[in-house]
N, C-alpha and C positions, 0 to 999 in steps of 0.2 A: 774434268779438264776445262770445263770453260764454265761462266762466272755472267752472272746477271746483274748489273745494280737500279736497281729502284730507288728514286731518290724524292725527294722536296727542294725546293730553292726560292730563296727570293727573289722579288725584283731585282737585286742589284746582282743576281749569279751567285749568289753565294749560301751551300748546300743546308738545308735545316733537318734534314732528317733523313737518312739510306737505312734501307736492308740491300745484303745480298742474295741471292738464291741461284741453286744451279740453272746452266744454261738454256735448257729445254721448260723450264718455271716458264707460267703466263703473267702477264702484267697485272688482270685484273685483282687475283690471290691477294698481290704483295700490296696492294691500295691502301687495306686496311690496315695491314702490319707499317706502312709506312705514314700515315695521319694518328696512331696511334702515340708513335714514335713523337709526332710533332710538336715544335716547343717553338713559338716565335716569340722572339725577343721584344723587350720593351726598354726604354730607356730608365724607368724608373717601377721599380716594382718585379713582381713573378712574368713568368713567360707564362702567354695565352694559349692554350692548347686547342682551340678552335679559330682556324683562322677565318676571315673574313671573307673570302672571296679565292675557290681554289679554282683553277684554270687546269684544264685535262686534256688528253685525248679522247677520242671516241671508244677506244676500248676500255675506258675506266668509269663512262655514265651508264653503271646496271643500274641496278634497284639497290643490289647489296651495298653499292659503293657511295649510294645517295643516302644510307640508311646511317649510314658513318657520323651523318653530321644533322642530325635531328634535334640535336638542342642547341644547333648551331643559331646563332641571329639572323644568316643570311645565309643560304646551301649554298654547295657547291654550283658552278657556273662551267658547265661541262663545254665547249665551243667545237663547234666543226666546220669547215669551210662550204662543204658540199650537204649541209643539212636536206631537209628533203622540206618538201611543200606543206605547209599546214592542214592545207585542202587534202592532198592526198591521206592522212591519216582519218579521215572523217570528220566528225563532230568538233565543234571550238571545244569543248570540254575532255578529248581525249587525253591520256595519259601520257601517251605516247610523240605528243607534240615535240620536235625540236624546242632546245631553249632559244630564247630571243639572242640576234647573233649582237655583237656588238664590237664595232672595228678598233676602239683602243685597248679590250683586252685582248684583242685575236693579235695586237703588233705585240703581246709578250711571251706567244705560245712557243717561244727559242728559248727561254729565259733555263731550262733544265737542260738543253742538249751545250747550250754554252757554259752551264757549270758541270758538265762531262767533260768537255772539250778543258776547262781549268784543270780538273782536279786529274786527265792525262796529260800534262805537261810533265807530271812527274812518271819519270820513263819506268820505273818498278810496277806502278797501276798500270800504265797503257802496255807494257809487252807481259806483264801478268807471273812473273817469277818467280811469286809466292805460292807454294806447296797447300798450306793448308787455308780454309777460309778466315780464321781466328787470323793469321799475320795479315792477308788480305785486306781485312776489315779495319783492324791496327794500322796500315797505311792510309785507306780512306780518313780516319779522322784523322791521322796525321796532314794529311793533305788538305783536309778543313780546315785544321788550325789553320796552315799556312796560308789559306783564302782568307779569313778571319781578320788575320793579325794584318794584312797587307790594305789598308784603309786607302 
């Protein structure tokens, strides 16, 4: 009965890659299923399937989710607001250190609930009418296109 979407976005809000999963699904799971999916565009040439710089919650920086991007150039950039102390974890060399915080990508940590917020402007996705997840899913990219094309 009720519908999860895990998604990607860019800066501008606009979605590069969703899975759906049923409602009671965790967010960590669909990490991978959703960076696998991912294709960022280029102006000239193939879309980049490791992005640069991904921006998270705290419940998406395990070990598995860091493991995703290992031949990445640059890993993922996991942010939390209420990190904890460096001190507290022990040693400068622990594993377990917060990543270093940094205030202009923490102002884009909206950047995925405002491309929810777009892609329910179309009232079929946001009151959920669709039966099975296969039309579900057919609406979401429908509803990308419609982000897409609207420059």
């Amino acid at each position: 009965m009720t519908t999860k979407i895990h998604l990607a976005a860019d800066s501008r809000c606009r979605p590069l890659a969703f899975v759906i999963t049923p409602g009671q699904a965790g967010d960590a799971p669909a990490f991978e299923q959703v960076m696998t999916r991912l294709r960022v565009p280029r102006r000239i040439g193939r879309p980049r399937v490791t992005p640069d710089v991904v921006l998270a919650d705290k419940a998406d920086s395990s070990r598995r989710s860091a493991a995703t991007f290992d031949g990445a150039a640059s890993g993922p950039s996991f942010h939390s607001p209420r990190a904890r102390s460096p001190t507290a974890n022990g040693s400068a060399g622990s594993a377990t250190r917060p990543p270093a915080f940094d205030r202009e990508a923490y102002k884009q940590r909206n950047t995925v609930g405002r491309c929810i917020n777009k892609l329910k402007q179309w009232r079929g996705l946001a009151t959920r009418y669709d039966k099975t997840a296969t039309i579900y899913l057919a609406g979401l990219h429908l509803a990308a296109i419609f982000i897409w094309s609207a420059r």
